[in-house]
C-alpha positions, -999 to 999 in steps of 0.1 A, spaced: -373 -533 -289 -381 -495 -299 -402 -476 -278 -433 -460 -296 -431 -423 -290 -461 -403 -282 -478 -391 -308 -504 -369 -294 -473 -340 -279 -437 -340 -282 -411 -344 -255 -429 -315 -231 -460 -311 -249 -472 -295 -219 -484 -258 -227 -491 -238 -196 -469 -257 -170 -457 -225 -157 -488 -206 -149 -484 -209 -117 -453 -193 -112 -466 -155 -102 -480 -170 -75 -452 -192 -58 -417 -182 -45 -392 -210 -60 -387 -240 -46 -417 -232 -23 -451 -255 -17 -476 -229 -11 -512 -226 -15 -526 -207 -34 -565 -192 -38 -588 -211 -60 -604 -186 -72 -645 -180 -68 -669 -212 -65 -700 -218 -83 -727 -211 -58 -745 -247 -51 -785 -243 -49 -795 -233 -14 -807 -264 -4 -775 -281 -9 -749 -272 14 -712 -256 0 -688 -279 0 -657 -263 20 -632 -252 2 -596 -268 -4 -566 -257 -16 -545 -255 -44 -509 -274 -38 -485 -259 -60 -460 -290 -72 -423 -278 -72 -396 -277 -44 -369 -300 -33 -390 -329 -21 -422 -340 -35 -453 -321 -18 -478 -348 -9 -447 -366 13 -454 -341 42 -491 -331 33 -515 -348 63 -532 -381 51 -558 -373 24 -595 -374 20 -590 -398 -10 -558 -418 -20 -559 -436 -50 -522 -454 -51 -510 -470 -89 -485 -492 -99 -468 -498 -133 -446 -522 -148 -426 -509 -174 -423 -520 -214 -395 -540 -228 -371 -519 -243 -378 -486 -221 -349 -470 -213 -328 -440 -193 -338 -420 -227 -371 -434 -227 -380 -431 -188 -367 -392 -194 -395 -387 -221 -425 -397 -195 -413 -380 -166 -417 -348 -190 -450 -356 -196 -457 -365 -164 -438 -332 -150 -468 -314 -175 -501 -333 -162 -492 -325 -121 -479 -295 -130 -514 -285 -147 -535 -310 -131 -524 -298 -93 -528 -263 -108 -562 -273 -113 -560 -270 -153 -570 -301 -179 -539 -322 -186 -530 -309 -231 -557 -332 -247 -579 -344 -220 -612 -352 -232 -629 -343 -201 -611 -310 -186 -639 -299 -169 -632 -324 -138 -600 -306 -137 -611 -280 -108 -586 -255 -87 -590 -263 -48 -591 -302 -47 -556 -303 -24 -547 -324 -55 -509 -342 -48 -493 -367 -71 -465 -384 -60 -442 -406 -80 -418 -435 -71 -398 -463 -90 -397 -498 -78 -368 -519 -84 -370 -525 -113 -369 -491 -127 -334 -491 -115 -300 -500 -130 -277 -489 -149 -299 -482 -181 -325 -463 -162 -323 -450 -128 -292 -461 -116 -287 -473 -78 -310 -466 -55 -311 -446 -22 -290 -458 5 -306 -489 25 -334 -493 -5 -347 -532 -3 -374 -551 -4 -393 -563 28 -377 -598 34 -407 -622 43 -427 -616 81 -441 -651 98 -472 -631 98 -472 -620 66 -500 -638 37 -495 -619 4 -508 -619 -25 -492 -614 -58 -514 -590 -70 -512 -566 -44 -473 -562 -50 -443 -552 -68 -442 -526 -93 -416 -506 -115 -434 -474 -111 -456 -458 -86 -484 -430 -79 -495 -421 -54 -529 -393 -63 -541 -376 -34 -569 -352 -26 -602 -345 -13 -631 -359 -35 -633 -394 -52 -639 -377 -88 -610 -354 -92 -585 -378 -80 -599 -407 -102 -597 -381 -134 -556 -375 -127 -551 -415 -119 -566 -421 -156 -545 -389 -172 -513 -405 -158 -519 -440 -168 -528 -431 -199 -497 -406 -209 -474 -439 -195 -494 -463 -217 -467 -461 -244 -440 -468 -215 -458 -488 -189 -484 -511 -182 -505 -511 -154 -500 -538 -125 -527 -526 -97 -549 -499 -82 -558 -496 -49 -579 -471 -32 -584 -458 1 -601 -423 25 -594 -410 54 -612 -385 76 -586 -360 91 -610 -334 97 -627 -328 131 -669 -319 130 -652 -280 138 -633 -283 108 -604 -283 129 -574 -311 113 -573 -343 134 -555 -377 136 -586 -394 119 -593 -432 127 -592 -465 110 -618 -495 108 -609 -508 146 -619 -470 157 -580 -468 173 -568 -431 166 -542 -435 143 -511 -416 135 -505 -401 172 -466 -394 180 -458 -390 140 -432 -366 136 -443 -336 126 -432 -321 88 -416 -290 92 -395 -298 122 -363 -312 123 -377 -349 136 -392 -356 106 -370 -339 77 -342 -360 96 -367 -393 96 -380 -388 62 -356 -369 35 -325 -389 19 -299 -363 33 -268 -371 3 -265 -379 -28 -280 -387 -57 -314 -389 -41 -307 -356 -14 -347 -348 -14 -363 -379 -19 -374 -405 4 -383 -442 2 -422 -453 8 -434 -490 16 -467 -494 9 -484 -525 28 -520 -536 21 -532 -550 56 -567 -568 58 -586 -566 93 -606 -592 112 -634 -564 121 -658 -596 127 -636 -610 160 -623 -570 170 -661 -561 173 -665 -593 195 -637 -578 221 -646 -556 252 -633 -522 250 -609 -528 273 -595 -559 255 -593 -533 224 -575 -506 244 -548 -533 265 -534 -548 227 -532 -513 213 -517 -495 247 -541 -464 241 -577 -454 247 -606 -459 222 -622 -423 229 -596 -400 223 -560 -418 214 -545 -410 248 -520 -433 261 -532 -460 294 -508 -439 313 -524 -413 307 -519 -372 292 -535 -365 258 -532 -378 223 -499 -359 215 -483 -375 254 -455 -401 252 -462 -435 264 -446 -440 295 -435 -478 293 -418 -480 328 -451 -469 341 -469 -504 365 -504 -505 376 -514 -510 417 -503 -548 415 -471 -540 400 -477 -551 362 -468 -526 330 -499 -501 324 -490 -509 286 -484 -547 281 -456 -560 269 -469 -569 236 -491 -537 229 -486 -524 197 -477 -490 212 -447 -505 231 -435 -524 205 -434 -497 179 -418 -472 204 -390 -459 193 -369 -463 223 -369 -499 219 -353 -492 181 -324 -468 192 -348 -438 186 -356 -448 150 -386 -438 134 -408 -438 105 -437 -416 87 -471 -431 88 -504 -426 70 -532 -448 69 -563 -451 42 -592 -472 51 -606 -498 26 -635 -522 22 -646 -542 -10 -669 -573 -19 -648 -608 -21 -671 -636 -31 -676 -665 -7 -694 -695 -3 -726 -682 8 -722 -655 -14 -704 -621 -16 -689 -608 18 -673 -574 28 -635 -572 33 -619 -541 51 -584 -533 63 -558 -501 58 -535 -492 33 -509 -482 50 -483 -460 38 -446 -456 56 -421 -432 49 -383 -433 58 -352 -425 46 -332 -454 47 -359 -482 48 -335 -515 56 -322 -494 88 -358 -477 99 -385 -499 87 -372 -535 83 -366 -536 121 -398 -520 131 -416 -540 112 -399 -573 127 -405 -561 160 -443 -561 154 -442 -593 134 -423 -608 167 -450 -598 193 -475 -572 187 -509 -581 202 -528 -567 166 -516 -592 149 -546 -615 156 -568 -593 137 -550 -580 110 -528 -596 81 -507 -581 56 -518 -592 21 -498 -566 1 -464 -552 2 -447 -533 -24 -416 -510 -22 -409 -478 -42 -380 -450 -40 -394 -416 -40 -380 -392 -64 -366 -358 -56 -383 -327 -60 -381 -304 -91 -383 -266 -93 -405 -250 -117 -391 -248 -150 -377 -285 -142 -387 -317 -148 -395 -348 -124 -362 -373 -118 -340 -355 -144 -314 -351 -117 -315 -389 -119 -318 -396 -159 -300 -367 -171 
């Protein structure tokens, strides 16, 4: 089956995608100023300002960026009949819309380029699932790149999974990131049709505007004792280090409903005992701050573990897994599911990990939890979809050619 080709711009299409390049050293992820704000009406507060995320370097920016405000995460399955030659024709136009779109300039015929605003820390990050690999497209993947076998635990749905294509649009308000979901899905249209869209926020910012952890639905801090980007912890936990994907990473992205109905009905210290931390600050039971290790030898005045044995902390430790580790972020969710007596709220997490081989440093932290982890009587995995994350490119580059070319 042919492939229609877009009509509305040729291969690149994309005029302007370098006009960013005064302002960036290569290969560099640097922010750059957003220039001057409208002045709001006195009586309405200024929003603070963001910053503007330039795109290119060897790994993908919004990897290592701190969960956002607002994640909106899309899926794709691709057309019959697209192929290596095909799959090299959208990633140019999708190299032009996050090249202008990050920049905070309109995507080349979008019909509404005023929500196109400097300052949003606009990211978009882009994986291929399985299926967009093979010979005829994007050949093997990274080393240890599989699918989550099944967990007892797990109840998913269909809808919630899979996927050839993936991205991942990040940033700090609802509108801007919804405007760059709809410019991407509509440039793929021709290549790809779209599976699902899920949507999540985060609040990683302090009342001092100072960064923080941020919280999910339970009210747990999570994210404590994630390696940190920048250091040599998490480029070692995170970036494929060989190979045809040197640069990339793999993501598994797990849509996890929680029981807030029967958590709210549990005493504090119920809450803090299955988690192995405490609710006010995300310090561990054995105490020291946030950013403390866990001491797991650590026994209480009668001789039992401070952190039980099936606290989530403990069994997600990474000395029980031979030091191995993962990248975590969390986006909090909540939408209306009908029900007998009429509609009802459902909440949970979508919950992001990043790794660089996932069959050697997720699968077996993830069977770990399934095996005995305490939260696993208030929270279910209904979604589960895996995606390799493509390299970065430098500006004057496009997105996976290093893979297609």
């Amino acid at each position: 089956m042919a492939v229609p080709r877009v009509s509305r711009r040729g291969l690149l299409g994309h005029a302007g995608t370098t006009g960013l390049g005064a302002l960036t050293g290569a290969g560099l992820v640097v922010a750059v100023d957003p220039g001057t704000p409208v002045g709001p009406p006195e009586s309405i507060p200024a929003a603070p300002v963001g910053t503007t995320l330039a795109p290119w370097g060897p790994h993908q920016p919004g990897v290592a960026q701190a969960p956002p405000a607002v994640l909106e995460a899309v899926a794709l399955d691709l057309r019959p009949g697209v192929d290596r030659e095909a799959l090299g024709r959208l990633m140019r136009l999708w190299t032009g819309d996050i090249e202008a779109l990050t920049a905070g300039r309109p995507a080349p015929g979008d019909p509404a380029p005023w929500l196109s605003v400097p300052g949003a820390d606009l990211t978009i990050t882009v994986g291929v699932g399985p299926g967009a690999l093979g010979s005829d497209r994007f050949g093997a993947g990274p080393a240890g790149f599989t699918d989550v076998p099944p967990m007892v635990h797990d109840r998913l749905e269909e809808r919630w999974g899979g996927g050839d294509l993936c991205v991942l649009v990040a940033g700090r308000d609802a509108t801007t990131v919804a405007h760059a979901v709809r410019r991407v899905v509509a440039d793929a249209r021709p290549f790809a049709r779209l599976r699902w869209t899920q949507q999540g926020a985060w609040n990683g910012t302090a009342p001092d505007g100072s960064p923080q952890t941020g919280r999910n639905l339970f009210g747990q801090v999570d994210g404590s004792a994630n390696p940190r980007p920048g250091t040599e912890l998490f480029d070692r936990t995170v970036w494929v280090p060989e190979g045809r994907w040197a640069g990339g990473t793999t993501l598994v992205l797990r849509r996890i409903r929680m029981n807030l109905d029967t958590w709210d009905g549990l005493t504090r210290e119920e809450q803090e005992r299955s988690v192995g931390r405490r609710l006010a600050d995300g310090s561990p039971l054995t105490g020291g701050g946030e950013s403390d290790d866990v001491d797991l030898a650590a026994r209480d005045e009668q001789g039992r573990p401070v952190v039980a044995l099936d606290a989530h902390v403990r069994r997600s430790h990474p000395a029980l897994h031979g030091g191995r580790r993962i990248f975590r972020k969390g986006a909090s969710w909540t939408r209306e599911v009908p029900g007998p007596r009429g509609p009802r709220l459902e909440s949970g997490l979508l919950f992001s990990s990043y790794q660089a081989d996932l069959a050697d440093q997720f699968v077996p932290l993830q069977r770990s939890l399934d095996e005995l982890d305490s939260l696993n009587e208030w929270t279910t995995a209904v979604g589960s979809a895996v995606f390799a994350v493509l390299p970065g490119f430098e500006q004057g580059d496009w997105l996976g050619r290093s893979l297609l070319a």
